[in-house]
Z-matrix of the N, CA and C atoms (Angstrom, degrees):
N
C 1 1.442
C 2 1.519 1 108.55
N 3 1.102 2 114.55 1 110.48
C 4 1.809 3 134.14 2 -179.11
C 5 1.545 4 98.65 3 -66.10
N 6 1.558 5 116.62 4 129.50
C 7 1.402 6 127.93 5 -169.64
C 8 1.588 7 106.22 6 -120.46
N 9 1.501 8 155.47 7 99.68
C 10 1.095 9 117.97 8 177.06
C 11 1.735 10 98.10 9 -127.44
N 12 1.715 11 92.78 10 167.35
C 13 1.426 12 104.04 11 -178.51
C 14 2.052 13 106.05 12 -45.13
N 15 1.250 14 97.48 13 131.70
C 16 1.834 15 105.47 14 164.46
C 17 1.516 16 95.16 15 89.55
N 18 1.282 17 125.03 16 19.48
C 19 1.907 18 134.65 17 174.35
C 20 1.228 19 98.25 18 -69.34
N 21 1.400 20 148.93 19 143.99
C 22 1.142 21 132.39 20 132.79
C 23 1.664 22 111.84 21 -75.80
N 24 1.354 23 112.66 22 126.28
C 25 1.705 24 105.80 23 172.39
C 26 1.636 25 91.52 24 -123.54
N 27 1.810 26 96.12 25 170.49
C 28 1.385 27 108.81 26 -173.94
C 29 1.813 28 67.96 27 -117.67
N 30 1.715 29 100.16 28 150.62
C 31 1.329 30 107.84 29 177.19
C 32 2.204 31 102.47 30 -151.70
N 33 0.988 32 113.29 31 -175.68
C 34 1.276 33 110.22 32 -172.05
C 35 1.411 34 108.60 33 -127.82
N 36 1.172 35 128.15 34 128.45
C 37 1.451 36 138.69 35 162.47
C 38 1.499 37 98.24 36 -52.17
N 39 1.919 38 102.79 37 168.62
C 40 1.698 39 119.80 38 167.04
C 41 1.435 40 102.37 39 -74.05
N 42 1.307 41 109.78 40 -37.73
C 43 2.116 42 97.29 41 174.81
C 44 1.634 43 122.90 42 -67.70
N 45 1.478 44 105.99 43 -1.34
C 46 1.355 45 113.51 44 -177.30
C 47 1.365 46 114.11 45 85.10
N 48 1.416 47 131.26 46 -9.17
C 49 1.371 48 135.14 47 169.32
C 50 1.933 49 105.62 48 -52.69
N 51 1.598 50 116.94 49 134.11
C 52 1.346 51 133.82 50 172.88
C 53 1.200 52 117.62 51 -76.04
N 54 1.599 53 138.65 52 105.37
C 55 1.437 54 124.20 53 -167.55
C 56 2.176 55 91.08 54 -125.27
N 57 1.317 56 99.46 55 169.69
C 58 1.314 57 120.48 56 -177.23
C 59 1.601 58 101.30 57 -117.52
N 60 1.444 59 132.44 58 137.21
C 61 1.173 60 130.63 59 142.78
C 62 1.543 61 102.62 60 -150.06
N 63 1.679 62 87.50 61 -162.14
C 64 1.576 63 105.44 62 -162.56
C 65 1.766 64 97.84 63 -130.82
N 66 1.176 65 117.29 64 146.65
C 67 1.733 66 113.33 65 -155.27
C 68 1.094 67 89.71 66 -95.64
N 69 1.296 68 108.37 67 132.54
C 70 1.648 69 99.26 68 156.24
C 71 1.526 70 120.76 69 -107.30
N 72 1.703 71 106.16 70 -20.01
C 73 1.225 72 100.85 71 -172.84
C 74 1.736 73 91.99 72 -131.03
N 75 1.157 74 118.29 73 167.88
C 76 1.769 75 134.60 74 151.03
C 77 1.216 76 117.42 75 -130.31
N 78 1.186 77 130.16 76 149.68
C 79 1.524 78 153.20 77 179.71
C 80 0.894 79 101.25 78 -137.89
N 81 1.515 80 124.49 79 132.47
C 82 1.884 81 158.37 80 177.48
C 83 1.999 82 81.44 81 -100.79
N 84 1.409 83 115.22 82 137.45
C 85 1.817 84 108.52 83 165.69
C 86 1.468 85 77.42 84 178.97
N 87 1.455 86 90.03 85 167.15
C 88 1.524 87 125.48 86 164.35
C 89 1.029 88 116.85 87 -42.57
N 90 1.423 89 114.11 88 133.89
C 91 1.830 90 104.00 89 162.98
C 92 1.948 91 120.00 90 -54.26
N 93 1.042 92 102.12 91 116.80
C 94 1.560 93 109.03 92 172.31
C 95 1.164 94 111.47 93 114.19
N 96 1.569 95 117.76 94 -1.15
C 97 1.272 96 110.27 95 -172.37
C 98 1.814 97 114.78 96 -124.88
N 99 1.003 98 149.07 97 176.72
C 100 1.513 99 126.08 98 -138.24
C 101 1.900 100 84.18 99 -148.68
N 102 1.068 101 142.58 100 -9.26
C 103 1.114 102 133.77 101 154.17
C 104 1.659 103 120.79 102 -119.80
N 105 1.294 104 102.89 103 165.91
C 106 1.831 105 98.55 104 176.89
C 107 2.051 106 97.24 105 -177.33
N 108 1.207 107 98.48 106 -151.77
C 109 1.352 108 100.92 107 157.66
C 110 1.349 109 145.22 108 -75.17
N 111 1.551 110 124.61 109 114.60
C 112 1.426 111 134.22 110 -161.90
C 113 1.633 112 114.34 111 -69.50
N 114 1.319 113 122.53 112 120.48
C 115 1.137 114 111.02 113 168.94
C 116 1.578 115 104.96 114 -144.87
N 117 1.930 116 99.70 115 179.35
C 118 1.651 117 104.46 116 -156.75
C 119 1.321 118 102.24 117 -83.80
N 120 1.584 119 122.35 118 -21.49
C 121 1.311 120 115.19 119 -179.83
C 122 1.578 121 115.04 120 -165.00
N 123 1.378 122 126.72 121 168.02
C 124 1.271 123 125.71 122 -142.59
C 125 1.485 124 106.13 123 -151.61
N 126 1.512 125 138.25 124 150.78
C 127 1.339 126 115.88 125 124.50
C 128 1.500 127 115.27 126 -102.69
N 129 1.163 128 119.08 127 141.34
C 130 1.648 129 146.02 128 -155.76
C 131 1.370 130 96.39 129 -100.87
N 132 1.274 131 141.49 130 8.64
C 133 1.492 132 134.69 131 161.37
C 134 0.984 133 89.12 132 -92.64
N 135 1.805 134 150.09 133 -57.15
C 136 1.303 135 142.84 134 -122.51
C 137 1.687 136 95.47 135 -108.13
N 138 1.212 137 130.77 136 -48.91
C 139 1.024 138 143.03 137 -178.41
C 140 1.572 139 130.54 138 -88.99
N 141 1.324 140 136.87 139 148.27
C 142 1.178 141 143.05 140 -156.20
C 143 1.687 142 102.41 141 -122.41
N 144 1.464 143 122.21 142 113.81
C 145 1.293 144 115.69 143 -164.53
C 146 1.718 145 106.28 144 -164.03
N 147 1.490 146 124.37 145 -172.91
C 148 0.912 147 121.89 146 160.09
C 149 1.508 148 106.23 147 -142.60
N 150 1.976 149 110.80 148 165.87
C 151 1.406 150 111.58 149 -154.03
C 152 1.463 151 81.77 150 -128.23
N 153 1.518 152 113.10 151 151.06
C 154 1.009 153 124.26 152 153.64
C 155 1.522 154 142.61 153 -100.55
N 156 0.977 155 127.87 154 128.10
C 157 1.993 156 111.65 155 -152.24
C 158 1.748 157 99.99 156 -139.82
N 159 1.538 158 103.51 157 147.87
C 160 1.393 159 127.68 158 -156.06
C 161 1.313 160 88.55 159 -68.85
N 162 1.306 161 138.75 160 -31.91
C 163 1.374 162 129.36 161 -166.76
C 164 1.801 163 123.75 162 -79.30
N 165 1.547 164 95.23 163 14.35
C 166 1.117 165 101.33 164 178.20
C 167 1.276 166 128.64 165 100.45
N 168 1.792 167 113.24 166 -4.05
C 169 1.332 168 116.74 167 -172.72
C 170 1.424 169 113.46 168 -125.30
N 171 1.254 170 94.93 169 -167.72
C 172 1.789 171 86.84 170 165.04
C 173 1.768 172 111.85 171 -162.57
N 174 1.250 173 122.37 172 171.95
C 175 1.216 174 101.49 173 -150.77
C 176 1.729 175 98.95 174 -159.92
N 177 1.357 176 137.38 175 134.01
C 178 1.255 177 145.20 176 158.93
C 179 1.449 178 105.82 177 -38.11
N 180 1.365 179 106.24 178 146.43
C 181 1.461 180 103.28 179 170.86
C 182 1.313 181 105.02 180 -74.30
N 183 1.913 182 156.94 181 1.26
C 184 0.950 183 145.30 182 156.68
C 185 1.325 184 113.86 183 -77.13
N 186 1.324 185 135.50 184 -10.65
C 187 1.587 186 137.69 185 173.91
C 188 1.697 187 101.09 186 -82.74
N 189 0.776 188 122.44 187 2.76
C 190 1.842 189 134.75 188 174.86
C 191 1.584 190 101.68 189 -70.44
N 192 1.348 191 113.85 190 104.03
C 193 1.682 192 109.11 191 170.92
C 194 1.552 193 97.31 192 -100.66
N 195 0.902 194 136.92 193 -40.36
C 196 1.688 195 143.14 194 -176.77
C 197 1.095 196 129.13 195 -152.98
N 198 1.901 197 118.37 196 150.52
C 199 1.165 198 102.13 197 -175.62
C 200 1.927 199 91.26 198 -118.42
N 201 1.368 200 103.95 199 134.47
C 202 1.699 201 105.57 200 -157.08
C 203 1.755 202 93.13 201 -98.63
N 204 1.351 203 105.34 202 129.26
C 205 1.306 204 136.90 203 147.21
C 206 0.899 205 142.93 204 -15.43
N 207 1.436 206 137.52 205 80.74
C 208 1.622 207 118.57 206 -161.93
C 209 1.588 208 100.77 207 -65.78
């Protein structure tokens, strides 16, 4: 699943709550670790990373349920 900066994805919190944002940032990193190398876009099956989103959160690329459609 292709991720890029300005995507809106719906993704999932650790409490399991469903949230919507818009990316502003991506990070390529190690598993376990929450920074690494920044880039504009990704696929999030192949790679291990974290996303950053306007709504205030941020999220593993495995908390990614969709990336929504304009």
């Amino acid at each position: 699943m292709k991720v890029k900066v300005g995507d809106k994805i719906r993704h999932y919190l650790f409490g399991g709550e469903v949230l919507i944002g818009k990316v502003e940032e991506i990070q390529i990193c190690r598993e376990g670790e929450k920074s690494g190398r920044s880039v504009n876009s990704c696929d999030v099956k192949r790679h291990h990373g974290v996303i950053d989103l306007d709504n205030g959160h941020w999220c593993y690329f495995y908390q990614v349920n969709q990336v929504i459609k304009k």
